[in-house]
Structure formats: C-alpha cells, structure tokens
N, C-alpha and C positions, 0 to 999 in steps of 0.2 A: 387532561382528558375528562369530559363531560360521562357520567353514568348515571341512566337511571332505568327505571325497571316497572316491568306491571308483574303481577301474580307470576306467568308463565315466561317472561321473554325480559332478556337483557339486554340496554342499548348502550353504546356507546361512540366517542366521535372524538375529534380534538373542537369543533367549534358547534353551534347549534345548527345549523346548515348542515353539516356531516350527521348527525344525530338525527334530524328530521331526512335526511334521505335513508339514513338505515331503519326508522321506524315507516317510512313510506315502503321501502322496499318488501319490507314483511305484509306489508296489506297488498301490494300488487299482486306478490306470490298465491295468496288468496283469490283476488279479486279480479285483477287486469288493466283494471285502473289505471289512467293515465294519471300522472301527479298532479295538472290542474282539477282532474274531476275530484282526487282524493283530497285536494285542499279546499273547492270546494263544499267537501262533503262536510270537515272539520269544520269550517264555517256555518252550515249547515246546523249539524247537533249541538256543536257548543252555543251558538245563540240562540236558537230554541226550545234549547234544555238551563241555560243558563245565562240566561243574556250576554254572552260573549260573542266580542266581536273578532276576529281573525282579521288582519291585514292583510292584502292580496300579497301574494305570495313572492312578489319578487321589489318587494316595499323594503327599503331599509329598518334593518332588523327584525324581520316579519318571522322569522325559526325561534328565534330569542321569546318573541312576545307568544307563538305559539308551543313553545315549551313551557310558557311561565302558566297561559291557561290550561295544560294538559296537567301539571303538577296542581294546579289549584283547584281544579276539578276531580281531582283524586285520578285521571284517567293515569298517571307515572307518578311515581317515587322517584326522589333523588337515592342515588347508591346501587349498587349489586344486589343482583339477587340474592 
C-alpha cells in the first residue's frame, strides 16, 4: 500500500493511479473539476513554479512520475500523517 501525506490529509492506494484518484478526489470535492482539467492544472503550476513537466495523464506511468514530482516538490510526504 502506497502512503503519503500533506500537512492536513492522508493518502493512500495499492498503486499510484489509486493514489492519484484519491488525491484528485479531494480537489474535486473542492473544486468540480474534471480530472483532465485538474491534471491540467498540476501541469500548470508544477512547470511554472518548477519547471516540471507532467506526462499527459493517460501516458504509461504518468501517476508514478506525478507522484514523484509531488513528493520532490515538497507538495506530499511519503508516510502517515
């Protein structure tokens, strides 16, 4: 099982695809966002804020490599809250 965590919210999944739909699901519940807008969006600020590039979202391995820039980015922690 994949965990990891920001200040307020804990995620978890058995693959990075599961994981990025339960941290998509918390921004929807916000937002309304459809999940190409919210990938997107991560696209968006991670390469403008950081020059990362995000894979389009249905790319082989594309949750893996945006879980890898979410943790490098500081936006998630590996582990439990």
């Amino acid at each position: 099982m994949l965990s990891y965590r920001t200040f307020f919210t804990h995620y978890a999944g058995a693959t990075p695809e599961e994981l990025i739909q339960a941290i998509y699901a918390d921004a929807k519940a916000g937002t309304g966002v459809s999940f190409e807008e919210w990938w997107a969006y991560q696209d968006d600020v991670w390469s403008s804020k950081y020059n990362k590039t995000i894979p389009v979202f249905n790319a082989p391995d594309a949750a893996r490599k945006l879980l890898d820039i979410l943790v490098d980015v500081g936006a998630l922690e590996p582990g439990e809250k």
